[in-house]
N, C-alpha and C positions, 0 to 999 in steps of 0.2 A: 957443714953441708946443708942445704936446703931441698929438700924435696918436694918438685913438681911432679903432680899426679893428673892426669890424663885419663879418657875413655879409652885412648884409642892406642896400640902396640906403632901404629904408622903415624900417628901426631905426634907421639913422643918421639920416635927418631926424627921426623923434622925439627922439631921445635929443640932438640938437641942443639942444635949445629948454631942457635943462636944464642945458647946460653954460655957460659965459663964453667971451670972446672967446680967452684962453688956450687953448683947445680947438678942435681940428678934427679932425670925426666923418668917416671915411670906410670906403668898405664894399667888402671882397672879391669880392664878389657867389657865393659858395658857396664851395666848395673849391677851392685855386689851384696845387693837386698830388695827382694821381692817380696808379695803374699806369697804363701802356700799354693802346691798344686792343687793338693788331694781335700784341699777344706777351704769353706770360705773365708778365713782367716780376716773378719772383715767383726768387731764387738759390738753387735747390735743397743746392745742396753747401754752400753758407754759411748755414748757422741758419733759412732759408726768408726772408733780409732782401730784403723788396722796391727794387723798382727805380722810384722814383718818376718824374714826369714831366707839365713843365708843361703842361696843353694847349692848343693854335693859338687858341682862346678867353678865354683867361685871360692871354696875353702882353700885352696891353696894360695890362690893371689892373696886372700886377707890376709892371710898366717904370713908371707911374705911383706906384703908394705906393713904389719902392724913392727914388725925388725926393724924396716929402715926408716919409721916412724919415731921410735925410740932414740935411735944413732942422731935424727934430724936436729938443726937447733929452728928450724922453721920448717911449718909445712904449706905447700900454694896449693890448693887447690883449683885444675885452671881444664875444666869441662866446658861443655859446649854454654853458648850465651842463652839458649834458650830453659822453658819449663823443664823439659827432658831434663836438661845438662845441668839445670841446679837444680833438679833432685839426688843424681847422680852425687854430686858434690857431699849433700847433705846428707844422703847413706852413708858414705863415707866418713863422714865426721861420726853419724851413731855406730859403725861398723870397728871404726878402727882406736874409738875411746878418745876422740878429738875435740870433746867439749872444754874443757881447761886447757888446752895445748894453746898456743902460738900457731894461729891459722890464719891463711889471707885468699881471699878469692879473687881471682884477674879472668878478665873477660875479654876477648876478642874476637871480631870480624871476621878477618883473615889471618892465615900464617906466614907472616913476615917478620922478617927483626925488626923494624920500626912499629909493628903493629906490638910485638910481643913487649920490646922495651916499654912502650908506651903503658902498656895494662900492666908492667911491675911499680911505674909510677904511679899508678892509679887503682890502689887493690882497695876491696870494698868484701864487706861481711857475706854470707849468704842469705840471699834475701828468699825471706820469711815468705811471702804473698806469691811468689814464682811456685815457690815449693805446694803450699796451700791448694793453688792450682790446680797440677798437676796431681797432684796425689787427689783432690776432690775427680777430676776424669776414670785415676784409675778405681777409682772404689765405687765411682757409680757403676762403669762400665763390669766390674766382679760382682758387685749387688743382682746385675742386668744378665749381665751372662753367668750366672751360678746360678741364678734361678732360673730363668728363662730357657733355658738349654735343657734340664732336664725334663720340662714339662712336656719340651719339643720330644724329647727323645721316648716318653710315656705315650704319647698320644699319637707320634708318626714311627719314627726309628730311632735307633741309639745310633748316639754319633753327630747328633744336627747340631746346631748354635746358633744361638741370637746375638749379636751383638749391638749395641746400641745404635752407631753409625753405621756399621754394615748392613746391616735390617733398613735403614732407608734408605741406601742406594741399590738394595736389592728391590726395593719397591716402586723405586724408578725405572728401573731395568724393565719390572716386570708388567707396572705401566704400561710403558713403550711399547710392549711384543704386545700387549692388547687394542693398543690403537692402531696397531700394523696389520690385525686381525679382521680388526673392525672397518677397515680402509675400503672406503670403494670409489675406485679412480673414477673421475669426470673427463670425458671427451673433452677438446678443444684445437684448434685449429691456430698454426701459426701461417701470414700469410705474406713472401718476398716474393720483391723482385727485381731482377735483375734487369740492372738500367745502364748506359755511357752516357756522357756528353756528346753533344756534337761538333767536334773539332776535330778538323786535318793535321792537326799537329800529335809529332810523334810523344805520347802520356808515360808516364811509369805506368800509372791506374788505367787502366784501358776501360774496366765497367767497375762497379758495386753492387752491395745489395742493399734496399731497405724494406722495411718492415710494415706493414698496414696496421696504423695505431685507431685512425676514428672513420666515422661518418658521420656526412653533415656536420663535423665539429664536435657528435660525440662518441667521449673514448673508449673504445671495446676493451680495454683491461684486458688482463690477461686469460681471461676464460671466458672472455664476449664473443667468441665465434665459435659455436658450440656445438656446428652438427657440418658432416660432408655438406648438407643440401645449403647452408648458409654458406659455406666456402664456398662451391659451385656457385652459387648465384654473383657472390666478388670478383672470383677468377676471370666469371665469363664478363663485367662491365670493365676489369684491368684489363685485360688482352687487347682488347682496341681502344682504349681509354688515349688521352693527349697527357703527357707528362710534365711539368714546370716547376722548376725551386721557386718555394713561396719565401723561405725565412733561409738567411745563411746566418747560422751563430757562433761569432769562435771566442773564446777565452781563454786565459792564461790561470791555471791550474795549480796552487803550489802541495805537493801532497809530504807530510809529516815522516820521519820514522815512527816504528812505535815503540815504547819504552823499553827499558832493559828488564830481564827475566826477573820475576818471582816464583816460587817455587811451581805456583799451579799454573802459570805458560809456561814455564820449562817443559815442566810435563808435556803440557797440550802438545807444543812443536815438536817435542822430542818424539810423539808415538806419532801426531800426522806427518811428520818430514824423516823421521830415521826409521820409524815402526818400533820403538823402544818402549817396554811396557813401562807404568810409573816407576815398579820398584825394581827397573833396569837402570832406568834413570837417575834414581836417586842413589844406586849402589854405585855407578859412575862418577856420579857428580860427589858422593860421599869419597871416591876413590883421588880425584881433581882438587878436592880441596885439603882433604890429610896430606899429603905429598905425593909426588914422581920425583924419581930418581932421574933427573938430567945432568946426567956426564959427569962432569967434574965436579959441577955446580952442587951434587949431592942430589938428599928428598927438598921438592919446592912445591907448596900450595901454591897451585893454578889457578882456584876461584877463590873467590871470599863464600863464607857460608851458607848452606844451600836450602834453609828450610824460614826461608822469610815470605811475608806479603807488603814489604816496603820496597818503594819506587830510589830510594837515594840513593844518591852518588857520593864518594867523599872527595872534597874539593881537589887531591892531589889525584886521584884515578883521574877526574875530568881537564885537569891541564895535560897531564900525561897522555890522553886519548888526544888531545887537540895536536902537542908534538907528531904524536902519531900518525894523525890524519893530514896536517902538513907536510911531511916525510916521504909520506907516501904517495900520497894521491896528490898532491899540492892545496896550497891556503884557499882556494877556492873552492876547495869540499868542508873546510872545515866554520864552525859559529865564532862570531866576535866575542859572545857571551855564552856562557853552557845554558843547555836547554836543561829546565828541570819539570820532571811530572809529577805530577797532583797522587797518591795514593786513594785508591778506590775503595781497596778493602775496610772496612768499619774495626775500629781497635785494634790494627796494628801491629803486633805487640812481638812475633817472634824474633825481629831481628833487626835492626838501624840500617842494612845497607840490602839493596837490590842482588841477584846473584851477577858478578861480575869477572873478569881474568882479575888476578890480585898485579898482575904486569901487564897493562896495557899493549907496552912496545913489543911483547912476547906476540906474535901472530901465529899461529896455528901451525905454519912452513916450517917455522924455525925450530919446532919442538917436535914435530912428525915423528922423527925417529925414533923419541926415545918416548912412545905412549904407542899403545894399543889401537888398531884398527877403531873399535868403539868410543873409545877417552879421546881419541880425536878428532872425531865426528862432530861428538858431545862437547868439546872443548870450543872447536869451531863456530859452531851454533852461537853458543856465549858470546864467546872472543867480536864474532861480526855484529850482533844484536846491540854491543853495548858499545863499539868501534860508530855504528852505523846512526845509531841515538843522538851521537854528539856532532852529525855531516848536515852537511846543509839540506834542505826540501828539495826532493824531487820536482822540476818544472814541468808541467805536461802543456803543448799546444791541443785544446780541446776542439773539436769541430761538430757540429751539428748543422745536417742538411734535413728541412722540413720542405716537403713534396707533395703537389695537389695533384690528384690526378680525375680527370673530368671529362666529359662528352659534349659537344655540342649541343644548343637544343635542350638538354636534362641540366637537371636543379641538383643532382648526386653528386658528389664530391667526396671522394676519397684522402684522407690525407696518410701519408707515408713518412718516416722517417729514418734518419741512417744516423749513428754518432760513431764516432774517430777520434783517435789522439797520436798524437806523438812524443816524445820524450826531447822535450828541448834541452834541459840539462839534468844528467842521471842523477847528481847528488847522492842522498846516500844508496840509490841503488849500485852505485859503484858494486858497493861490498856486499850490499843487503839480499842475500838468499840463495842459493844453488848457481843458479842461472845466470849471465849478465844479463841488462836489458838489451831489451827491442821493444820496434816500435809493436801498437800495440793492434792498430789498426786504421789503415793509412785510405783517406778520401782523400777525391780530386779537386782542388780551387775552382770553385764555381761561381759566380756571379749571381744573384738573386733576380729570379724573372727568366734565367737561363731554359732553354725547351731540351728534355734528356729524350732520348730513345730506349726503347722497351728490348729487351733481349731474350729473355723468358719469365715467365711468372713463376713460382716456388711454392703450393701449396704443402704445410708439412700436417699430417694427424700427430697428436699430442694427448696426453692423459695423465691425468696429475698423480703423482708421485706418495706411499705414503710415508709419514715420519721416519726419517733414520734410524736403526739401532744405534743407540750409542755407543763410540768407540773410547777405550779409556780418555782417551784427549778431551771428547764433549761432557762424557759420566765427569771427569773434575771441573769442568765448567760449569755447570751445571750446580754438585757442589756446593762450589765458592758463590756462585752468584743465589742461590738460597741462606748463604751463610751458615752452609753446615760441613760441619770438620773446620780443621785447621791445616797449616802447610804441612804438620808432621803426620797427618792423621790419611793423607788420599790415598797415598802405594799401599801400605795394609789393609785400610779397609777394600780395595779393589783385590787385592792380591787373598785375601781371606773368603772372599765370595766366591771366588776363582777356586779356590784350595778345596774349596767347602764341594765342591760341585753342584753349588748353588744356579752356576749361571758358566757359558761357556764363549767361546769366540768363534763366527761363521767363518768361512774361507776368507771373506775382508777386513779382518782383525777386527770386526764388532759385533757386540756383547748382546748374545739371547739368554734366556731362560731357560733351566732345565725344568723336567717337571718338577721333580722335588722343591725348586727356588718356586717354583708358582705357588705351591700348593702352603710353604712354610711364608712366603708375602702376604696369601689372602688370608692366611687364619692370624697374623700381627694384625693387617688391616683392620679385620674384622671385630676381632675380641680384643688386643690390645693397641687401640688406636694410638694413642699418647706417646706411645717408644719410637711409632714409626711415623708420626705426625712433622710433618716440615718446619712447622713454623716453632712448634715446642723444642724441636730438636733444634733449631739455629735461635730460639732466644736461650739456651741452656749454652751454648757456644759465649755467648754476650755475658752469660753469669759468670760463665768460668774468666773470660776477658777482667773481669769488674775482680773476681778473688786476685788474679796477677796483681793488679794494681791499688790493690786494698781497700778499695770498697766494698767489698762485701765478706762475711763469713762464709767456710764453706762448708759447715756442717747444717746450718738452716738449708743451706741451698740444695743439701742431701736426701736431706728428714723431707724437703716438702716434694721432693719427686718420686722418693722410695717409698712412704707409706700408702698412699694411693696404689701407687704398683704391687706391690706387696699383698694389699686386701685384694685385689681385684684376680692376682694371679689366683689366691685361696678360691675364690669365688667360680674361676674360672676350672678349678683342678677338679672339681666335684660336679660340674656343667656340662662339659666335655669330653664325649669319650672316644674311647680308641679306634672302636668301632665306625665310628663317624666318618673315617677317615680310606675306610676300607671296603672298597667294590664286593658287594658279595654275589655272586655268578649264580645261575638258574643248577647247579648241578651239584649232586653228592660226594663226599668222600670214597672213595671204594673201600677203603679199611674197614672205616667207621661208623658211614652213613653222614658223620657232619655234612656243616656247610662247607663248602672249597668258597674261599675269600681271595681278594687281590692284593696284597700288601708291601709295605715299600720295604726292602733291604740294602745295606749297604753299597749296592750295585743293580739300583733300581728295584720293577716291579718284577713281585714273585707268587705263584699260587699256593694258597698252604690249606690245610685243616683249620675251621675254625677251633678246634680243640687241643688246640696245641696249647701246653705242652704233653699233654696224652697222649695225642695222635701227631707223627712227625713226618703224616705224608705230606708230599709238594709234587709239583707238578712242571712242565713247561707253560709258558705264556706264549702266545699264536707269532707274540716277536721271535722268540726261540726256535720255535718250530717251523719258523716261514726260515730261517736262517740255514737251521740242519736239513731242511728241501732242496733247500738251494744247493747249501754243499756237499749233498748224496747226489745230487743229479748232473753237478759239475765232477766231482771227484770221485763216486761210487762209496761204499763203507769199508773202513779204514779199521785196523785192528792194531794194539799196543804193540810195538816192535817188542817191549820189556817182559810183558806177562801173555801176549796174546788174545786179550780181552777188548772187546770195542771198546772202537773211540767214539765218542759221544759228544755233542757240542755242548758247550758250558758259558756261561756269561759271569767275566771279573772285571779288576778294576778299569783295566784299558777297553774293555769291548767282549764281543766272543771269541773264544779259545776251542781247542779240541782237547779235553782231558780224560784219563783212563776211567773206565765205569768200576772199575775195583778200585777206585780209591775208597779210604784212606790206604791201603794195601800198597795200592803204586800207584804212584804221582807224577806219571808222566805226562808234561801237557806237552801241546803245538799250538802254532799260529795259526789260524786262518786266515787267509789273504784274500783281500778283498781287491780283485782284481781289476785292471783299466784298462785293459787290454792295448795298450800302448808298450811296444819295443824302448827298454833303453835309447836313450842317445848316446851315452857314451860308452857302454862296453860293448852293444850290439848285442846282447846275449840276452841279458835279464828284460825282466817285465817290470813295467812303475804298477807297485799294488798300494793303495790306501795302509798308513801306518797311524800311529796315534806318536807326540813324545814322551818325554817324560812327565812334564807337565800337560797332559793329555790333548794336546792340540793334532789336529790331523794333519798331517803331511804324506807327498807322494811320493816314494824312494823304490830306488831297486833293489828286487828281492834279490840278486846276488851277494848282497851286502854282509858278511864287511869286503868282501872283494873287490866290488865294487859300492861307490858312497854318493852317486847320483842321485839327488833329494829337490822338491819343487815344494812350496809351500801351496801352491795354485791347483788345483787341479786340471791336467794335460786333456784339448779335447781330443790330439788326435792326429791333427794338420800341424803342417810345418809352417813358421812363416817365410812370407813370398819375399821378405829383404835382405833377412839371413839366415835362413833355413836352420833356426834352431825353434824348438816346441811352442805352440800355443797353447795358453791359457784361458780359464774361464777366473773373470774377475770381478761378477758379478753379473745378475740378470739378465742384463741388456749387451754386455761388453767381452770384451775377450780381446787379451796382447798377445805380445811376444812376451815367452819367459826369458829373456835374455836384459837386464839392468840398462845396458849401453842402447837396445835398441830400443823406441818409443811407436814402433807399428802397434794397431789397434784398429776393431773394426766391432760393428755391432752384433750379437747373436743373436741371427733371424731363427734358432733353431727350436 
């Protein structure tokens, strides 16, 4: 018997069904040797060699494979292809006493029987420098976050964490909300108008608009018209102005797909086009490529491997795709030649193929039934991405009309312009996106020297916009193009900042700061630059790149980033005090006489004694108590159903609460509901009140609930809409829909 070992409970029952009876598939279930919790398990005096250690979890599976270890006359070791998965490998081998055994390690792409045969032809050792790697990330990142975390917890609150990559994408975050802060919009003026031709013949295009780009020939740019009184003065020379085409420009357009997914576009598409956070995505896409169970067919990996920064195809996916795309669409959607892209990312290294369907001809329809709402969203996205890559260019008929408009007698000269296209052949927009095409926007055939007629002018006020929050989709672009993290590293470090309640998501699934994230960004910024420094952080990516491939050691590359860090935390622990950190208010204790300070706890800012732990008054905060005003005056006061004792408003993990004032005695809490004063729409009974989830995000639901399960991510303003009289939305500052998916009403919020 030989035995294949696996991470994964659901790759081993796939990769079953391609093996023979001489085989048995079993599975680690992750990693079956880690550091220590509760120490840093990390020997500073000896080379930085960790101290590994099984955990209370994993002692059963080892005591299990170290049996069928024994029984085996070979063992395959056949983990994921990346750093991760030969580490994984190589715990294994120190876990289960596989240094003298008969071991082989097979590496593959995808799960397929041609892929799996292929890597038992081709098994190779565990390589040395993959491992090196990885274990160099985890031991800086425990050097990083062992120390750095309790400093945080000394000097702000217990409970905080630094992480090495997450500390810089917190500090992008919290960037951003500063220059968003800092923003002050600039006036500017856009100026149309609305023109026809002059012809008796019945048009599609009956008028257009174009755009006033110069005077005298030169160009206002796009914040050259900078005040009402300069628009007025335009308006009033267009309005009776003589209008003429000066230039008709038309071209032939050929526009690209763009390449097939790596892990951080998957991402990006996946959270701007499904709303998927990364490590929704990646537990999906992890889910897509271990197997589904299709029918008869048994479990079949859907993709090939989901945590690469490589553009390639393998030559049989790309004949396969071209069958496909003849089949379907016919040979004129499909290349003579496959189109291949260039890799952008610098070192490469997690993985030889792009993420792809591992069955091209399998289209999205065909497998519907037997995948999850989500899996085949997600499946979809891939499936067309990598279907659409290998179709011919989109053709577009481009058109450009340039417009003088001028007065007799005067030397002013206005010039206007309109552009238009059309979709002469969709190519891969056949498949490529939600939508099918249309055209995009359709001018009329006009002759050069042509005289138009004026219809009305169009003055619009305008005012620049500041920076976007970043939403997970940009934070990993963002990233990648710094060259920091790796493809396995984006979803936790997002989903850890997140966790941390470092940083939160507004109504439009993008990422602010809380205060806490502000306040733990500017004291990294400030006192330890280097951890959260960009460029140090993505040439330390490049180091670890160079150990993969054996250029370099990775204990120098340890010793030279942790000893500076190390002196400078010391330097900083005796520097810095707690005190620093803590509002102290113009007023007394009443106990004691101290100072009353402002200090942060687990669930934000709280008033206490400076003499604590002596004296263990507290207080409310003016947030608290503008809170418990509010809900004495909406609801009057409120007494324990359980012991009779007021209810009193309290602040925990989700928000404010109503809890009993003789706790610890009785622990009876409530909700408070934070009302919208909007009727259900669909029980007619209940009210939509502000909720939080579990993962703390806010949502609108009916407080009938569980009776009723009526839930809106949006906040309701109020109004119905006029197309289908289901709820509107506020969807940001200026905007506001229909909450309804199918209907695409929208209008702007003047309010």
């Amino acid at each position: 018997m030989k035995l294949v070992i696996v991470e994964s409970p659901t790759k081993a029952k796939t990769i079953t069904k391609f093996l023979g009876k001489k085989f048995l598939v079993k599975s680690s279930y992750g990693h079956i040797r880690d550091l220590p919790k509760k120490e840093m398990g990390i020997d500073l005096e000896n080379n930085f060699t960790p101290k590994y250690v099984i955990p209370n979890k994993a002692k059963t599976r080892v005591s299990e494979l170290k049996k069928l270890v024994k029984k085996a006359e070979e063992v395959i070791l056949a983990t994921d292809e990346d750093r991760e998965g030969e580490a994984i490998s190589w715990h294994l081998v120190k876990a289960l006493g596989l240094e003298n055994s008969k071991i082989e390690r097979i590496v593959f792409h995808e799960i397929t029987k041609k892929a799996i045969e292929k890597a038992l032809e081709n098994t190779r050792q565990i390589d040395e420098n993959l491992v090196n790697a990885q274990q160099a990330r985890r031991v800086l990142d425990r050097l990083v976050g062992y120390e750095l975390s309790p400093f945080l917890w000394k000097k702000i609150r217990r409970g905080l964490s630094a992480g090495r990559v997450q500390s810089v994408a917190l500090r992008l975050i919290v960037e951003r909300e500063k220059e968003i802060e800092k923003f002050k919009p600039q006036e500017y003026w856009n100026i149309l108008a609305q023109l026809k031709p002059p012809t008796k013949k019945p048009e599609k295009i009956t008028s257009f608009e174009a755009r006033v780009v110069k005077e005298n020939n030169k160009a206002f740019g796009k914040l050259g018209i900078k005040s009402k009184k300069q628009s007025t003065k335009i308006v009033d020379f267009l309005e009776t102005a003589d209008y003429k085409v000066s230039k008709v420009t038309k071209k032939e357009v050929h526009k690209n797909p763009p390449a097939p997914y790596t892990t951080s576009t998957l991402q990006q598409d996946a959270n701007s086009k499904l709303g998927y956070s990364t490590k929704q995505t990646m537990m999906l896409a992890q889910q897509l490529y271990e197997g589904i169970k299709l029918g008869s067919e048994g479990s079949v990996g859907l993709i090939t491997y989901m945590r690469t920064d490589s553009f390639n195809l393998s030559l049989e996916s790309l004949l396969t795709a071209k069958k496909t795309i003849d089949k379907k669409f016919g040979p004129e959607y499909s290349l003579a030649t496959p189109r291949f892209y260039k890799t952008k990312a610098k070192g490469a290294q997690e993985a030889h193929e792009a993420i792809r369907p591992t069955f091209p001809e399998k289209d999205p329809e065909s497998i519907k039934e037997f995948l999850e709402s989500k899996q085949y969203r997600l499946y979809k996205l891939i499936w067309q991405r990598m279907i659409a890559c290998q179709m011919s260019p989109a053709i577009m008929d481009s058109l450009t009309l340039d417009i003088s408009a001028q007065k007799e007698k005067e030397t002013t000269i206005y010039s206007l312009r309109a552009n238009g296209s059309t979709i002469k052949f969709a190519g891969y927009l056949r498949i490529y996106g939600e939508k099918p095409p249309v055209t995009e926007k359709l001018l009329p055939i006009i002759e050069e020297q042509t005289n138009l007629k004026l219809i009305k002018i169009i003055p619009e006020q305008k005012f620049t916009a500041p920076p976007a929050r970043y939403s997970e989709a940009t934070l990993v672009k963002t990233l990648e193009e710094n060259g920091i993290g790796r493809p396995s590293t984006y979803a936790p470090t997002i989903s850890t900042i997140i966790e941390r309640n470092y940083v939160d998501k507004d109504e439009n699934k993008k990422l602010y700061p809380l205060e806490i994230g502000v306040l733990v960004a500017d004291l990294l910024v400030k006192h330890f630059s280097q951890i959260v420094d960009y460029q140090f952080t993505a040439q330390l990516e490049k180091d670890l790149d160079k150990i993969a491939e054996g250029k370099k050691e990775w204990v120098p590359v340890i010793k030279k980033i942790y000893e500076p860090f190390h002196k400078n935390l010391e330097s900083k622990t005796k520097e810095i005090k707690k005190e620093d950190f803590q509002e102290k208010l113009d007023t007394s204790c009443p106990d004691c006489g101290g100072d009353l300070i402002v200090k942060f706890g687990r669930f934000g800012k709280f008033i206490a004694c400076s003499n604590y732990p002596n004296c263990r008054y507290t207080e409310k905060t003016p947030e608290e108590k503008a809170v418990e005003e509010k809900f004495e005056k909406e609801n009057g006061s409120k007494t324990c159903e359980l012991c009779g004792a007021p209810m009193v408003v309290k602040k925990g993990r989700f928000g404010f609460f109503l809890g009993c004032s003789n706790y610890p005695n009785c622990k009876n809490i409530k909700k408070i509901e934070n009302k919208t004063g909007v009727k259900c729409p669909e029980c007619q009974e209940g009210e939509l009140v502000e909720k939080k989830s579990k993962r703390g995000r806010v949502f609108y639901g009916c407080n009938a609930y569980p009776k009723c399960k009526f839930a809106l991510w949006n906040k309701p303003t109020g109004e119905t809409c006029p197309q289908c009289n289901s709820l509107l939305v506020y969807v940001g500052k200026n905007k506001i829909k229909c909450s309804k998916k199918e209907c695409h009403f929208e209008k702007e919020n003047l309010s």
